[in-house]
C-alpha positions, 0 to 999 in steps of 0.5 A: 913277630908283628902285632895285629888287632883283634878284629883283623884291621891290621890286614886292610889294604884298601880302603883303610880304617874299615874292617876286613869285611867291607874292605874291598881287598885285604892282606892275604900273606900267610905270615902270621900276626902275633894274634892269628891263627894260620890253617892249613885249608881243606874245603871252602862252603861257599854261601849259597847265594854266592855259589849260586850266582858264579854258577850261573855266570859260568854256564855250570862250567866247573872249569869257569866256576874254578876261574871266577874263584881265583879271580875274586882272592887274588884281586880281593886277598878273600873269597867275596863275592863282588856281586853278592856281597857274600862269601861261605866258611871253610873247614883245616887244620890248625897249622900255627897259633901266634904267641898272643894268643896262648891261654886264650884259646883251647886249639892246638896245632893239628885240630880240625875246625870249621871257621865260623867266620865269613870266608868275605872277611877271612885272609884266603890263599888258593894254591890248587882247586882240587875238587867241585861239587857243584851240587853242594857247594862244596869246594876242595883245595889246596891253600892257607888261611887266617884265622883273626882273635876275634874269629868264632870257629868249631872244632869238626866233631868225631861222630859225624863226617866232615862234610856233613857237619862243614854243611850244617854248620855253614848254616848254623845261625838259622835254626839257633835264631829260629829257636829264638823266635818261634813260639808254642803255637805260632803259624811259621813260613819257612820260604826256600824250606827245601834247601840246607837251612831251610829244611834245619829252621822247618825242623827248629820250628815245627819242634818250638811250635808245637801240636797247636802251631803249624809249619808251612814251608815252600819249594821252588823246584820239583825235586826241594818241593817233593824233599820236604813233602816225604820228609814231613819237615813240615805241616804243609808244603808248597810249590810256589816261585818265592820271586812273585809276592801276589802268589805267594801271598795268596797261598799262604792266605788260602791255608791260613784261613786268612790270617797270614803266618806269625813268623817267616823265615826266608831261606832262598838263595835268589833275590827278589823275594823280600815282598814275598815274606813281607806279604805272607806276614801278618801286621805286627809279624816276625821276618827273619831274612836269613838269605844272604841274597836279601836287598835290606833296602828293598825289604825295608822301603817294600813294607813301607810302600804296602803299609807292612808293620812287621818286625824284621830281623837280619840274618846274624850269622852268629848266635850263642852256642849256635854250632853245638845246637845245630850239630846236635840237631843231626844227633837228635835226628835220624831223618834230618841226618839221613837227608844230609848225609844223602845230600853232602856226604 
């Protein structure tokens, strides 16, 4: 058996000497490196800004939805997304471990995980797509997968169905991150408050802010808006197009007294909303970009050219034990439970 390296190099075909996640095309072969894990795939959570992008390239057409998707792995050997830069995750069942990895890992053949890796950085095979939900972003099929020894992923847990915790944990990084930044008493904007992870991070921080901080939280369409008002995810709830930074900025003025939010948290799925978050941030404010669609460039020279001083934070997928505090969150909530399962069950 071959021996590959721990981060998956060993599969890079094009350009060589970068890792699989840059890489614009990978190996997608499923004969196992002695350091990989190959899974047996059931469903693809493909990242929100990139579902949302094919969506729109196919008119909604399940059916060109499914071609685009086939398209990107067989040119790719992975599911990323050309134009986003984005991919997802995907929940199987162990199939075969390589040798090298024995007493390095606690999975067996025949666990059911969710990967906590991109899906634009995993080896991908679709054989068959099954079925779209459209709706969720959630993709069923038939084809393999590989997992890399550097790979993080959660074993799917038996108190809760698979879709469900396949869409909380899709998104796990945000309200861990979000319990990192948010303080007693903070001011938080949570923009895109009405999506997976935006209605996650409005709980997280209504819960680290406390009775003397305050969670203000926008929605772009009706339905996101109306979600997050009768849920009481947050103190106050706006309906305001994240794309129109003026707008924004004054709203968030208006309820804060002027004195602009201590910490955003930027949800969307849609570009264009960096200077929203940047001008609804107070000077020496916190900025956590957890969208996927963000432009680093245009947040970056944005708050440069309206003389921003604020902190801002790339939204790292990853943070320690951020699986097990996120699906703990549909544990110790039976209202956040109850609008997911609503939603992805």
């Amino acid at each position: 058996m071959k021996k590959g390296c721990k981060y998956g190099t060993h599969r890079v075909l094009e350009p060589k000497g970068v890792l699989p996640q840059p890489a614009w095309k990978i190996d997608n072969s499923m004969e196992i490196y002695d350091n990989e894990i190959l899974i047996d795939v059931h469903t693809l959570n493909v990242d929100s800004a990139s579902f949302t992008q094919i969506k729109k390239e196919a008119g909604g057409d399940g059916k060109k939805i499914a071609e685009t998707m086939l398209d990107i792995v067989s040119k790719r050997g992975k599911h990323h997304n050309p134009v986003t830069g984005s991919g997802g995750m995907l929940i199987g069942t162990v199939e075969k471990i390589g040798p090298a990895l024995e007493g390095k890992t606690d999975l067996r053949a025949g666990d059911k995980i969710a990967t906590l890796v991109s899906l634009s950085l995993t080896p991908l095979r679709i054989d068959r797509i099954k079925e779209i939900r459209k709706d969720v972003d959630q993709v069923d099929i038939e084809g393999k997968a590989i997992l890399f020894e550097s790979g993080i992923y959660a074993k799917l847990p038996e108190d809760m169905p698979q879709t469900l915790a396949l869409a909380v944990l899709d998104v796990a990084g945000a309200p861990a991150q979000t319990a990192k930044l948010v303080k007693p008493g903070d001011t938080v904007l949570v923009i895109g408050g009405g999506g997976k992870s935006g209605m996650l991070c409005c709980y997280e921080a209504k819960k680290r802010a406390g009775i003397t901080g305050k969670v203000i939280a926008t929605g772009h369409s009706p339905s996101s808006t109306e979600r997050l008002k009768s849920s009481g995810l947050a103190d106050i709830v706006m309906q305001v197009d994240a794309t129109k930074p003026v707008e924004v900025m004054e709203k968030v003025s208006e309820v804060t007294g002027g004195r602009m939010a201590d910490v955003t948290i930027n949800c969307v799925n849609i570009p264009n909303t960096e200077m929203s978050s940047i001008l609804a941030t107070r000077d020496d404010g916190t900025i956590y970009f957890f969208s996927m669609a963000t432009s680093f460039t245009a947040a970056a020279l944005g708050a440069e050219g309206v003389g921003k001083d604020v902190n801002m934070i790339i939204g790292n997928g990853y943070s320690r034990g951020h699986a097990e505090i996120t699906l703990n969150l549909m544990r110790e909530s039976n209202l956040l439970r109850k609008i997911f399962e609503e939603l992805y069950v």
